[in-house]
N, C-alpha and C positions, 0 to 999 in steps of 0.2 A: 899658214904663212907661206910668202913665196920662198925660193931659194934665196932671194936677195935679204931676206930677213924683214921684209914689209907685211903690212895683211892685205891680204885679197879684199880687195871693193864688192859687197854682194849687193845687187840690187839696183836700177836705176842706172844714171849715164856717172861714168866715174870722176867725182869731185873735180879733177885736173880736166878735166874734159866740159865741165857744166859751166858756160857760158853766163848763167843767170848771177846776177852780183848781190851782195846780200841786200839791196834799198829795193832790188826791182821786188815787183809784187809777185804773187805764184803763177808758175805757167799756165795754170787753166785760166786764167783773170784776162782780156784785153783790155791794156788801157791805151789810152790816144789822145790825140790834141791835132787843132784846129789848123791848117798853116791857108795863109790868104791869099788870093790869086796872085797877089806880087809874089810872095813869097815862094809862091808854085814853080811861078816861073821862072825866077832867082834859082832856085832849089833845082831845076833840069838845065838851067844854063851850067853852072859850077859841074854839074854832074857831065853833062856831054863837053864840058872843056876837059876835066879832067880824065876822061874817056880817048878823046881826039891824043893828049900830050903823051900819055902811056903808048899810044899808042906809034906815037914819032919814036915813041924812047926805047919802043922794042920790036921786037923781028915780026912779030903778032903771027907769026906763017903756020902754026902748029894749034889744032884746039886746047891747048891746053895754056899757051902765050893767050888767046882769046879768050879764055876762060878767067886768066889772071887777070889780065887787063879789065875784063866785065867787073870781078870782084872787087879788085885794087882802086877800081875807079867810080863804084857806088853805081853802076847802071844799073846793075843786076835789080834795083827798087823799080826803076824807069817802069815797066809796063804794068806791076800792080798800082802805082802810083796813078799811070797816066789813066788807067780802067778807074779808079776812084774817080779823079776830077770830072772823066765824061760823066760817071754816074750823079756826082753832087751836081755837076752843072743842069742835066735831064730832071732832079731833084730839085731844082731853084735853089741849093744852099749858097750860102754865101762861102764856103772854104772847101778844103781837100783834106781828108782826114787822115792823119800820120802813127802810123804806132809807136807808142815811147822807145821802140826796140831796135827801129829801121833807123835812128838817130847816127850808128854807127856806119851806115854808108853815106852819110855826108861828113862825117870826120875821116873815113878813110877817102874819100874824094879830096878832101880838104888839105890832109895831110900829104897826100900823093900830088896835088897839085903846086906844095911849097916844093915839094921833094925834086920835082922835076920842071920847073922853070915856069910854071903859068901865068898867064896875064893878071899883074899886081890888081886890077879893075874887077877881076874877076875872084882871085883871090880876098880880098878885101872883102867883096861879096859873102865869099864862102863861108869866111870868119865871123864876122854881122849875122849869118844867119843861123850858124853853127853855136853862135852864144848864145842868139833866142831860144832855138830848141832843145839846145839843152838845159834853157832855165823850163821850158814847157811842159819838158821832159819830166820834171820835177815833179810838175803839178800836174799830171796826166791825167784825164776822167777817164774812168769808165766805156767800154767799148762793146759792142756784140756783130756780129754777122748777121745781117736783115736780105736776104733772096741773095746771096752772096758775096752782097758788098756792105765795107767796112762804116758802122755806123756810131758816133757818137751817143751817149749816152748809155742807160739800160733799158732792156727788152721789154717790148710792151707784153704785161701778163698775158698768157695765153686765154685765150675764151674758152666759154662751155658751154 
């Protein structure tokens, strides 16, 4: 026991600290879902507005203002995101494949976007797409890493 009269956490990331909610599935698991070239591009507009207003709203002069604003404002997804679409688009699929998990940088984009004055057009946006995915979320398939980009479904058996 500590001095505070609690028990020591043995093992693994400490409860108060583990981000996973008890619906998500286990961490070794990917799951993901499909968002459609609108939605894509819906999905990086809300994200680089909400990017742009943080960044009127604060000094950004310090890596660390830069650093906040990246998180606060959901970019921080933008370049795995945008490496997905060029790969699905090189792929002929028809969408961009989302992890049920990255859900939460378009709600903190979303939410930092009411927070701090953004375009109701765009806002509105944010909300419309923020309900779909996280009803998508719900229903998430199945994921794996194929030559390093994020692929829908499960993995094709290995050969022998």
């Amino acid at each position: 026991m500590s001095r505070f009269g609690r028990r020591r956490h043995a093992g693994g990331p400490h409860p108060a600290h583990d981000t996973t909610r008890r619906n998500d599935p286990p961490r070794g698991r990917l799951s993901a879902f499909e968002l459609s070239a609108g939605e894509y591009r819906a999905l990086v507009r809300v994200i680089e507005h909400a990017q742009a207003r943080l960044a009127l709203a604060g000094a950004g002069d310090t890596d660390t203002d830069t650093d906040t604003i990246r998180n606060a404002s959901g970019a921080e997804l933008l370049p795995s995101l945008r490496a997905r679409a060029d790969a699905a688009r090189d792929r002929g699929a028809d969408g961009v494949p989302m992890l049920a998990t990255e859900v939460r940088h378009l709600e903190a984009a979303v939410v930092n976007l009411e927070s701090y004055g953004g375009h109701k057009a765009v806002l509105c946006e944010g909300y419309t797409l923020l309900e779909e995915c996280e009803d998508r979320q719900r229903r998430a398939r199945s994921a794996h890493m194929a030559d390093g980009i994020l692929t829908l479904g499960t993995p094709p058996a290995a050969s022998r």
